[in-house]
Residue, then its C-alpha position, 0 to 999 in steps of 0.5 A: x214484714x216486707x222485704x229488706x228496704x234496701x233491696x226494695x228501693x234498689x230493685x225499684x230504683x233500677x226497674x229490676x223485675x222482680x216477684x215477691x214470694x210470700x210464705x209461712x215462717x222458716x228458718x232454713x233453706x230447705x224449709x223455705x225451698x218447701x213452703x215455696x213449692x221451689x225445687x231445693x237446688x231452684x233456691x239459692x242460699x247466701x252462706x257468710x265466709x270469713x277469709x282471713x278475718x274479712x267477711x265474704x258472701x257466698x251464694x249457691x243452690x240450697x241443696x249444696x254446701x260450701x267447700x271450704x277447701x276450695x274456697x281456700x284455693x280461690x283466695x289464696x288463703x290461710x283460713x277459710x271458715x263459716x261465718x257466725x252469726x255474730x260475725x255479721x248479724x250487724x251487716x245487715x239492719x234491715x234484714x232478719x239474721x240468717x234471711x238476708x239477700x244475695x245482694x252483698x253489694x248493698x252492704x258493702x261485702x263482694x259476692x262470690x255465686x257458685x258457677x251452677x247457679x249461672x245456669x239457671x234462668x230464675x233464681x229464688x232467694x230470701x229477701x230479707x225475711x223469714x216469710x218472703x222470698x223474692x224471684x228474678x231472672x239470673x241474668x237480671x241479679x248478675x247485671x246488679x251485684x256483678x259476682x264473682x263466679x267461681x265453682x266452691x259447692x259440694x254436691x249432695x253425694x259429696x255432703x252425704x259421704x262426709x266430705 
């Protein structure tokens, strides 16, 4: 399987430089940050928000988590929580659930990137797929979908005291 057709014809269509990153079979962000051989917080995640009944995508380094308080804060909402699966498995057709790419804009969905990723001049993430990722410069990703920056990440230190 190759990378989401969406995404494929849309990087093409701009002539976005991009890199198509081949790797094993996994499920996770930690997993896919070790079969590429890329730093955790190297990899950007895509973490699926519902706000108030509206689905929102939100992209931050794999290694952190979403602050859903914060996020609260951000929207001016009542309730902010994750996402199921059911929620938003049919948003994406041409993407494995759970593999889809940060690129919310091809689907309809606003994209909120957590301010630490602006920092990074590639960013890695998956692109559609269990087996692939796709590698592209930061500023090329911000010119396309246009995020809306915000800071809304736990940090590990915060994950690991259960916060």
């Amino acid at each position: 399987m190759s990378i989401s057709n969406k995404l494929k014809e849309y990087l093409e269509s701009q002539k976005v430089p991009y890199q198509v990153l081949p790797h094993t079979e996994v499920y996770t962000s930690l997993e896919t940050a070790q079969s590429l051989h890329v730093p955790g917080k190297d990899l950007a995640k895509v973490t699926m928000v519902n706000v108030d009944d509206k689905l929102v995508m939100t992209v931050l380094p794999s290694t952190w988590k979403v602050d859903l308080h914060r996020l609260k804060e951000v929207f001016g909402a009542k309730d902010v929580r994750l996402a199921s699966e059911g929620e938003f498995k049919d948003l994406f057709p041409d993407c494995e659930v759970g593999a889809m790419p940060p690129f919310g804009n091809l689907y309809g969905l606003k994209v909120y990137v957590d301010h630490s990723l602006t920092e990074d001049e590639e960013i890695v993430f998956d692109g559609g797929t269990h087996q692939e990722g796709v590698k592209m410069r930061y500023k090329d990703f911000a010119a396309h979908v246009n995020p809306v920056v915000e800071t809304f990440h736990l940090g590990p230190s915060k994950i690991s005291e259960g916060e």
